[in-house]
MDAnalysis code that builds the backbone (N, CA, C; Angstrom):
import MDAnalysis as mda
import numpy as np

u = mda.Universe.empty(486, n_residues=162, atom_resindex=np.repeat(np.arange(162), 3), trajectory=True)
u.add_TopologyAttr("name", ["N", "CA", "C"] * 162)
u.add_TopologyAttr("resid", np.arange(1, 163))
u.add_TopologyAttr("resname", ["UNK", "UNK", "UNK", "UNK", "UNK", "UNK", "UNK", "UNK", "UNK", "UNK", "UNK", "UNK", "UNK", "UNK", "UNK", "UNK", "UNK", "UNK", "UNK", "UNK", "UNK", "UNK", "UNK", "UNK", "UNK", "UNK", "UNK", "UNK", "UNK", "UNK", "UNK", "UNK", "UNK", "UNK", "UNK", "UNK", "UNK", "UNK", "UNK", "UNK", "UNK", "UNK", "UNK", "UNK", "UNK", "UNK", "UNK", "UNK", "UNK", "UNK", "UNK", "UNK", "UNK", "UNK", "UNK", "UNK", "UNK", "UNK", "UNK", "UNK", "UNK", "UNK", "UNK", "UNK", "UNK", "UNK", "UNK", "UNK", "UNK", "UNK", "UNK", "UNK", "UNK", "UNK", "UNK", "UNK", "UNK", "UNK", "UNK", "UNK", "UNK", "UNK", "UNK", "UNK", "UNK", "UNK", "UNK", "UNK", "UNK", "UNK", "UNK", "UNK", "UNK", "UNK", "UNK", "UNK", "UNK", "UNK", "UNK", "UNK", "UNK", "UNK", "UNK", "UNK", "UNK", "UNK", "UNK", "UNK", "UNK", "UNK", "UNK", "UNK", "UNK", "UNK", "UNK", "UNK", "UNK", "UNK", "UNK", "UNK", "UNK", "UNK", "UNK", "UNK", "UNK", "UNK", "UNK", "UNK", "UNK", "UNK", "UNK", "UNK", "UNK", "UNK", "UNK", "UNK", "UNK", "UNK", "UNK", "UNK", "UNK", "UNK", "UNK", "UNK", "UNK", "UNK", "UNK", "UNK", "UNK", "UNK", "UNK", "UNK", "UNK", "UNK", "UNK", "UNK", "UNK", "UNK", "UNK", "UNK", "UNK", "UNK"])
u.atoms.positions = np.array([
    [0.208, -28.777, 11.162],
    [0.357, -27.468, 11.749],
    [-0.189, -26.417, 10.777],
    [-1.096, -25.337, 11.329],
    [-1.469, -24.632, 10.468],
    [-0.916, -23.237, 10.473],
    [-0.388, -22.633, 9.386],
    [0.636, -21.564, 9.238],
    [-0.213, -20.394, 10.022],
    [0.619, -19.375, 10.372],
    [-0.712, -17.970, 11.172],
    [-0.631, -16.954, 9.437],
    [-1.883, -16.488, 9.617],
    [-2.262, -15.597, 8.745],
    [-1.807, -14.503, 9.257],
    [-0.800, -13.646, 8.155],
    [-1.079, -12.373, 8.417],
    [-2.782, -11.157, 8.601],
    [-2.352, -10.467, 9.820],
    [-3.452, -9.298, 9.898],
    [-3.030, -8.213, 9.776],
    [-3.894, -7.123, 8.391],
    [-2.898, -6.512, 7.915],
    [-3.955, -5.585, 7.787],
    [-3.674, -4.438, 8.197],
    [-4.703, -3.260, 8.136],
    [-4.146, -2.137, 7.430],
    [-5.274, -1.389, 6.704],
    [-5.065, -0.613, 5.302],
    [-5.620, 0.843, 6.057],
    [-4.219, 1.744, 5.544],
    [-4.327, 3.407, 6.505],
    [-4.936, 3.807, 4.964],
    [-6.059, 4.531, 5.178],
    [-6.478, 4.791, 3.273],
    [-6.780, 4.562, 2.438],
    [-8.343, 3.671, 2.635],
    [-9.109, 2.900, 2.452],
    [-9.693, 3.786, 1.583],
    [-9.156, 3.572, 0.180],
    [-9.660, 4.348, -0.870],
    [-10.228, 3.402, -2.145],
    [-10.562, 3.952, -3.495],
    [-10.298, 3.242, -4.628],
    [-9.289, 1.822, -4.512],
    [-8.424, 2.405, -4.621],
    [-7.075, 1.739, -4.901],
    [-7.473, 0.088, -3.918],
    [-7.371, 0.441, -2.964],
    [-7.353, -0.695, -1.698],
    [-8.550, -1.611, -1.743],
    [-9.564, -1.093, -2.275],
    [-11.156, -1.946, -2.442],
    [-10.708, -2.797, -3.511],
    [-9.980, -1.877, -4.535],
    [-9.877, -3.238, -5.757],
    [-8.694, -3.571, -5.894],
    [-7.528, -3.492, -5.674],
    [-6.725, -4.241, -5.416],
    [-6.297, -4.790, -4.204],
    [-5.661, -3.956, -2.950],
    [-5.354, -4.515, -1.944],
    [-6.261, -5.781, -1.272],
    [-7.346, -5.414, -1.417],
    [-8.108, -6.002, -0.540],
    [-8.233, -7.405, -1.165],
    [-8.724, -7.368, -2.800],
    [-8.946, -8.560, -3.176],
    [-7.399, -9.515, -3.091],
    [-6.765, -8.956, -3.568],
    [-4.956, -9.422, -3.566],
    [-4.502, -10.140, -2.443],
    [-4.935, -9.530, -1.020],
    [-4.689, -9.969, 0.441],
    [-5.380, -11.323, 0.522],
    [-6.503, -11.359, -0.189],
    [-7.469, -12.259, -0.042],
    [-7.177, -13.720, -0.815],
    [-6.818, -13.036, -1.969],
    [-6.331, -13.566, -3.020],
    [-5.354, -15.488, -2.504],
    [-4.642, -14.068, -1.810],
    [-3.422, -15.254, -1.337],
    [-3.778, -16.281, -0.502],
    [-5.169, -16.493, 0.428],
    [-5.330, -17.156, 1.435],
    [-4.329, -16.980, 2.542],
    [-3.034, -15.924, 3.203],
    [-2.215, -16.366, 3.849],
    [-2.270, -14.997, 4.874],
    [-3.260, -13.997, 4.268],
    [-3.913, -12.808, 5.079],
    [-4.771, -12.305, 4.906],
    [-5.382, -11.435, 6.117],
    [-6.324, -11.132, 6.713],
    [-6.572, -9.566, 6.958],
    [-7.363, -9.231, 5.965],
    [-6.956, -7.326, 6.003],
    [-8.260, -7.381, 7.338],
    [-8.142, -7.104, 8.558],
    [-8.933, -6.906, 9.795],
    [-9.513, -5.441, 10.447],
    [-8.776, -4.387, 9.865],
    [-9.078, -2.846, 10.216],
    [-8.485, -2.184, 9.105],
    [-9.483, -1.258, 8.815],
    [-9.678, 0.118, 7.893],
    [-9.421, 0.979, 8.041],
    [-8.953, 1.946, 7.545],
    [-9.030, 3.487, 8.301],
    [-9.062, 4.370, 7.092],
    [-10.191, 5.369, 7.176],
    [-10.467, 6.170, 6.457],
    [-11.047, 7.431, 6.887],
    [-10.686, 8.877, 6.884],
    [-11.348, 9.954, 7.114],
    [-12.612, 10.083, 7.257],
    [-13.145, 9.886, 6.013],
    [-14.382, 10.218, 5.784],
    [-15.801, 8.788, 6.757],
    [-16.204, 9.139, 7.328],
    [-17.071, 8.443, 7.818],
    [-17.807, 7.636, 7.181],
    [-19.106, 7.910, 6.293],
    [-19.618, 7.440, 5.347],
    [-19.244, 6.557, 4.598],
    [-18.256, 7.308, 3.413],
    [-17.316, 6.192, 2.814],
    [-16.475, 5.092, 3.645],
    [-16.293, 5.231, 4.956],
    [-15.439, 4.757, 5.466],
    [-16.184, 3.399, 5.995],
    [-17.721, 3.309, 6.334],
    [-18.664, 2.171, 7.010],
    [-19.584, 2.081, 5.313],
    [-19.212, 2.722, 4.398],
    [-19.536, 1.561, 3.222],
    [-18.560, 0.478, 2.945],
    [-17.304, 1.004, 2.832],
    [-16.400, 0.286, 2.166],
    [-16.446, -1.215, 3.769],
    [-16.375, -0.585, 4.581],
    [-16.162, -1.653, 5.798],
    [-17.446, -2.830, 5.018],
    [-18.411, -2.501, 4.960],
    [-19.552, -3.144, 4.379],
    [-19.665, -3.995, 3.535],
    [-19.188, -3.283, 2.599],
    [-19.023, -3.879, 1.349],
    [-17.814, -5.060, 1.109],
    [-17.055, -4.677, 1.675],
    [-15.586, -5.221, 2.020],
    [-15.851, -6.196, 3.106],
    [-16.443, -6.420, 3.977],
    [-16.530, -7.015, 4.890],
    [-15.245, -7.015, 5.821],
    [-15.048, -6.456, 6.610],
    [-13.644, -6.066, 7.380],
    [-14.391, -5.599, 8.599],
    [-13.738, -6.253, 9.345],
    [-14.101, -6.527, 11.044],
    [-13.956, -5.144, 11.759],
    [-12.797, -4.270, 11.389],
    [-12.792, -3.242, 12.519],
    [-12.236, -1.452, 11.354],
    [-13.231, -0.724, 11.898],
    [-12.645, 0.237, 10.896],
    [-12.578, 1.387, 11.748],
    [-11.624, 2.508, 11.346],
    [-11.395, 3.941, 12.128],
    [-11.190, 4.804, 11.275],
    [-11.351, 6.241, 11.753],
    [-11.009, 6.984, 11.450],
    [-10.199, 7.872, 11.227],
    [-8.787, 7.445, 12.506],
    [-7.782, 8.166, 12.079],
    [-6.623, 6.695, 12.967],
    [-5.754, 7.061, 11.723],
    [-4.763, 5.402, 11.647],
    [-3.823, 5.489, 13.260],
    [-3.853, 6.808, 13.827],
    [-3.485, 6.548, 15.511],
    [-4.012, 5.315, 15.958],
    [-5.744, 5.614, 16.040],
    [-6.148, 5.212, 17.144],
    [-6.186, 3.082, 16.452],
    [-6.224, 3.346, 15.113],
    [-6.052, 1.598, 14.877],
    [-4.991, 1.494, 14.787],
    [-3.638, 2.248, 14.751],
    [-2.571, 1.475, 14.794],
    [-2.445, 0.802, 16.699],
    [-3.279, 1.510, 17.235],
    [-2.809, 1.899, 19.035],
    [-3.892, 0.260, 19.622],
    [-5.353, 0.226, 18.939],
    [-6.223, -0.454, 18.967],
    [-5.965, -2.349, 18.019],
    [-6.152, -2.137, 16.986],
    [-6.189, -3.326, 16.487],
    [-4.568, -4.310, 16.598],
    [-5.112, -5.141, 16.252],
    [-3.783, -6.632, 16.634],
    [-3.792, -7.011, 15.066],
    [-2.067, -5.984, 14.737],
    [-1.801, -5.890, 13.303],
    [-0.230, -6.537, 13.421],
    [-0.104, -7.096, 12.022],
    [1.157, -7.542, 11.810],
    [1.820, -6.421, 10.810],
    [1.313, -6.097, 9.955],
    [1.255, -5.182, 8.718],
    [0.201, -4.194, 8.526],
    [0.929, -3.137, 7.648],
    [0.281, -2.222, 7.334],
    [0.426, -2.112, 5.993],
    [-0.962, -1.124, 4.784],
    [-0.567, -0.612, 3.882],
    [-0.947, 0.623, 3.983],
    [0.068, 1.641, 3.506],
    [-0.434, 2.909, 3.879],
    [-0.698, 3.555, 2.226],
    [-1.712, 3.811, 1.931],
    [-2.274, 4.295, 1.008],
    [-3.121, 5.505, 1.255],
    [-2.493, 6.467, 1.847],
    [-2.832, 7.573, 1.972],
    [-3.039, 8.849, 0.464],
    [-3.386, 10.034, 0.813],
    [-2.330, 10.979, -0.209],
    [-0.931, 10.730, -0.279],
    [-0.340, 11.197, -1.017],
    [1.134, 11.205, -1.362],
    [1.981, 12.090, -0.371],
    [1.393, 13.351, 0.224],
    [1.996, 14.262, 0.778],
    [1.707, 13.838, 2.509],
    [0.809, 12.568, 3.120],
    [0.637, 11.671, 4.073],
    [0.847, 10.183, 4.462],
    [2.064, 10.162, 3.687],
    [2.707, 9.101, 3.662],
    [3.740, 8.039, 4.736],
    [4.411, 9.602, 5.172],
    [5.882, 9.139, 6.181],
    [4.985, 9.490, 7.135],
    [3.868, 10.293, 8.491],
    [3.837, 9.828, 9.402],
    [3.254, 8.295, 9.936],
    [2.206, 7.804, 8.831],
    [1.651, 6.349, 9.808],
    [2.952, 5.720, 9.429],
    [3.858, 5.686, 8.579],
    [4.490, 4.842, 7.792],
    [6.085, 4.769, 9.128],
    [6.387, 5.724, 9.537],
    [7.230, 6.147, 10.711],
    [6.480, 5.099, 12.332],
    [5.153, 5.697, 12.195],
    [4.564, 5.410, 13.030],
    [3.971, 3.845, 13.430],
    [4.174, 3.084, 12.595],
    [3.402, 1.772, 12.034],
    [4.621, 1.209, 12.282],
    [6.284, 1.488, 11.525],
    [7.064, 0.600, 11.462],
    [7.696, 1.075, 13.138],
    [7.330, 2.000, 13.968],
    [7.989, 1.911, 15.628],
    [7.010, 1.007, 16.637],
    [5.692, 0.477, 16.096],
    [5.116, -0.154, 16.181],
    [5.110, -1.842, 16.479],
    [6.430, -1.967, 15.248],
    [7.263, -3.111, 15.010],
    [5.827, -3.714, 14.192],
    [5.246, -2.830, 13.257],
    [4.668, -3.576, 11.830],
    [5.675, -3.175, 10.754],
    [5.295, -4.554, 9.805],
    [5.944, -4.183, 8.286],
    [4.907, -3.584, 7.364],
    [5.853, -2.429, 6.816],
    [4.584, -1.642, 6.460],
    [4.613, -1.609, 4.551],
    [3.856, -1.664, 3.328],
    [3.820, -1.433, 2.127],
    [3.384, -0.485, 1.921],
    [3.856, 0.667, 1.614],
    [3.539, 1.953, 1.525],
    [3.554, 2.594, -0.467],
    [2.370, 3.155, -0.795],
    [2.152, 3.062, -2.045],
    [3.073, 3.914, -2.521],
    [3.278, 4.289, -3.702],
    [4.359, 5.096, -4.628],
    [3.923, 6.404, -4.650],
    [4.349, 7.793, -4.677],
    [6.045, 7.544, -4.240],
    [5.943, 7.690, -2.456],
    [7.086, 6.821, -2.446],
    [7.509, 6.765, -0.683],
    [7.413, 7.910, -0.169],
    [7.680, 8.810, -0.348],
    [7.350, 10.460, 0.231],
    [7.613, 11.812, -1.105],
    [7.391, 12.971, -0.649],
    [7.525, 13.923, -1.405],
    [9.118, 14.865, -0.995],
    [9.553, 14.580, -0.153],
    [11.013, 15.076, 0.188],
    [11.580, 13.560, 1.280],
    [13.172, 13.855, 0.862],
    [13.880, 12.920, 0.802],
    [14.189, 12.936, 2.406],
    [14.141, 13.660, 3.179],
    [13.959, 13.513, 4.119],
    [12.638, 12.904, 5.233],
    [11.741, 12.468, 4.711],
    [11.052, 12.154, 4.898],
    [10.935, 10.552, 4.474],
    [11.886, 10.239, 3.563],
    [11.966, 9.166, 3.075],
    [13.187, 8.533, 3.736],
    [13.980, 8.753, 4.047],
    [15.165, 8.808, 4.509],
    [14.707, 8.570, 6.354],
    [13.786, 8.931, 6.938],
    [13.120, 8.352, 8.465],
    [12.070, 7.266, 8.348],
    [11.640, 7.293, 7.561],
    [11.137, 5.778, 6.534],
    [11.705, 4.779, 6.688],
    [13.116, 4.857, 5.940],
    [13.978, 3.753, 5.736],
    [15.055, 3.549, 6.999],
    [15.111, 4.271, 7.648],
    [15.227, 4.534, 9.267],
    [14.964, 4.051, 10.311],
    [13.551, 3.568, 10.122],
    [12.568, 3.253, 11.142],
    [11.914, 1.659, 10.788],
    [12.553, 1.897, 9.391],
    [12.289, 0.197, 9.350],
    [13.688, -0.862, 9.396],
    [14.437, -0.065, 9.926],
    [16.050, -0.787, 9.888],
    [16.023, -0.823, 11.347],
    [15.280, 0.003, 12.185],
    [15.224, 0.045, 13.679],
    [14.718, -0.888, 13.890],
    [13.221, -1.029, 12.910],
    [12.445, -1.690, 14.009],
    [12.801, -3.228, 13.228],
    [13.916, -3.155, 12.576],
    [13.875, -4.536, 11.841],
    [12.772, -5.370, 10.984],
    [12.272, -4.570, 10.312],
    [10.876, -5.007, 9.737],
    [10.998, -4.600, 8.096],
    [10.076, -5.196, 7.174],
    [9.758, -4.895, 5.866],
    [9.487, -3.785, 6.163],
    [10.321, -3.063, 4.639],
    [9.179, -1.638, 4.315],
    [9.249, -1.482, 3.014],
    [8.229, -2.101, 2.258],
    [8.538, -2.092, 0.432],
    [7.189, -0.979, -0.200],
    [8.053, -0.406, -1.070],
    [7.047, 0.813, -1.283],
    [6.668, 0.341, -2.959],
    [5.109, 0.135, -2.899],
    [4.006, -0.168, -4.111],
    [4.371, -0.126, -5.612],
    [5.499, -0.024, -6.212],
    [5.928, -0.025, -7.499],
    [5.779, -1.309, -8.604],
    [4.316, -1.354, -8.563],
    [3.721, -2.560, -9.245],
    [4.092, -2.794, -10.753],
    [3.530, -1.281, -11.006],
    [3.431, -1.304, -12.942],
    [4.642, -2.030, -13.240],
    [6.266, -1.922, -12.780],
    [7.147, -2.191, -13.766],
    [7.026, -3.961, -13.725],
    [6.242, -4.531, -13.479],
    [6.028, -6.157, -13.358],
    [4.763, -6.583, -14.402],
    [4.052, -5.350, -14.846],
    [3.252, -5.294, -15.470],
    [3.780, -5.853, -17.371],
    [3.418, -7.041, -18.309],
    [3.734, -7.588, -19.257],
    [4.049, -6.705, -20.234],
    [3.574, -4.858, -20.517],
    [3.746, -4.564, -21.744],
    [4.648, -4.212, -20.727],
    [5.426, -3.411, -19.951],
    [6.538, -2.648, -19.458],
    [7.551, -3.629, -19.075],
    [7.308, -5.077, -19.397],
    [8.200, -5.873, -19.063],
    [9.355, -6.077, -20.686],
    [8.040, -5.980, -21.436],
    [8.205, -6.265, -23.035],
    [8.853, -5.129, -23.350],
    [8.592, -3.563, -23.072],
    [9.120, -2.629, -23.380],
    [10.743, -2.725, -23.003],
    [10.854, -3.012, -21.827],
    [12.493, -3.302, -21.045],
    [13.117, -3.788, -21.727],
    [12.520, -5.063, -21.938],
    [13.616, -6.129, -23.045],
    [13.720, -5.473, -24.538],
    [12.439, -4.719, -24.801],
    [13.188, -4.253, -26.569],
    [14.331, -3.219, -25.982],
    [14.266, -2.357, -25.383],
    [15.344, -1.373, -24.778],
    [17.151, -2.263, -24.650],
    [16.236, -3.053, -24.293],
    [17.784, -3.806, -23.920],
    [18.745, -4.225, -25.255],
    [17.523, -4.989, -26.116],
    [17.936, -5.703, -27.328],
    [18.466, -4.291, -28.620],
    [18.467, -2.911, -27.974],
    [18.315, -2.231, -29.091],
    [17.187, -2.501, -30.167],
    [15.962, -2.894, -29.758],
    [15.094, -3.034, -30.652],
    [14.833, -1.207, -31.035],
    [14.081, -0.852, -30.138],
    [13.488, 0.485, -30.299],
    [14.154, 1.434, -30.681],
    [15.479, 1.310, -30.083],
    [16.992, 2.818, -30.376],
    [16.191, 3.369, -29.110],
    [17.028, 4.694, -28.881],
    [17.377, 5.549, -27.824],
    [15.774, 6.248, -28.176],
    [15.698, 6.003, -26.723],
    [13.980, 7.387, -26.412],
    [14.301, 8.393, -25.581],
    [13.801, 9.125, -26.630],
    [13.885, 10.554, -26.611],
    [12.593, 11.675, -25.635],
    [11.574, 10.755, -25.725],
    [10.577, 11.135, -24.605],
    [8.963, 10.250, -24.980],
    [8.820, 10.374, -23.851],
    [7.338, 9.623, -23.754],
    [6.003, 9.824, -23.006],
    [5.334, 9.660, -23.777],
    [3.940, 10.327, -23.561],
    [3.146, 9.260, -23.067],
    [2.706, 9.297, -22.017],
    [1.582, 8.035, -21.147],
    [0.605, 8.474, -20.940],
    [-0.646, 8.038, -21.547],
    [-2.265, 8.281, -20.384],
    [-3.109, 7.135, -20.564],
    [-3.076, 6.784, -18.876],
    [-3.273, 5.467, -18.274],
    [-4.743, 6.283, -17.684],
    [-6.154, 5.537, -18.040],
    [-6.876, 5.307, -17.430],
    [-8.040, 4.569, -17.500],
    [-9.074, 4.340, -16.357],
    [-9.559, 3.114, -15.646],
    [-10.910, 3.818, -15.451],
    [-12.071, 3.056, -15.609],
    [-13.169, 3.350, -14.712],
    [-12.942, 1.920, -13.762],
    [-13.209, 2.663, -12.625],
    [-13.171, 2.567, -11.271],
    [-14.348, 2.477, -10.167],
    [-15.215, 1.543, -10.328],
    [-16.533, 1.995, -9.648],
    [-16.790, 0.488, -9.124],
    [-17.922, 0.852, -7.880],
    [-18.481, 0.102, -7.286],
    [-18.829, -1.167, -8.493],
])
């Protein structure tokens, strides 16, 4: 018997989703990222291209309404988060929605709402803390290696390109 693959379409087909989501989905052999959705036109039938992904749109209505999805990731802006994410899980998809889950708590709070309705996953993108130095950092914290921090200064960055 052969297991069904998830089909899992990405609202915000940005950076982020070309190099991780997409390869990651793939990664697993057990899904199938099948529709795109991205604003911008252009960018939106490169990445389809490049990516090779069967069905792409422009605004996550008309592919949540159109394509035959099990899941969603919504990787929008930050401040466009809770409507596909509302909208996706009344849908009866499970949706992974990137960090942070919304910008007011009410908005987060019909989120977690709508995925208790529709009985479905809704896990929101909080990767880094699985990440080996922040795993290593935890445990000196724990062991009293480090003592008490007092504040911390982070700058995390990446080139990011085709």
């Amino acid at each position: 018997m052969t297991e069904k693959r998830l089909r899992v379409g990405i609202i915000g087909a940005g950076i982020w989703s070309t190099i991780v989501h997409i390869p990651n989905f793939r990664q697993t052999e057990k899904a199938d990222v099948v529709a795109i959705c991205r604003r911008n036109k252009d960018k939106l039938a490169m990445i389809q291209e490049k990516c090779q992904i069967p069905k792409a749109y422009t605004d996550w209505r008309g592919m949540l309404e159109q394509a035959a999805l099990d899941a969603v990731v919504v990787s929008t802006p930050h401040d466009l988060h809770a409507a596909p994410t509302v909208a996706a899980l009344k849908r009866g998809l499970h949706v992974l929605v990137e960090k942070p889950m919304a910008l007011r708590s009410e908005d987060a709070q019909a989120m977690i709402a709508g995925a208790a309705e529709a009985e479905r996953v809704l896990m929101v993108g909080y990767n880094a803390r699985f990440q080996a130095g922040w795993r290593t950092t935890r445990q000196l914290l724990q062991e009293d290696v480090i003592g008490q921090i007092r504040q911390v200064t982070l700058q995390a960055s990446s080139h990011r390109r085709w």
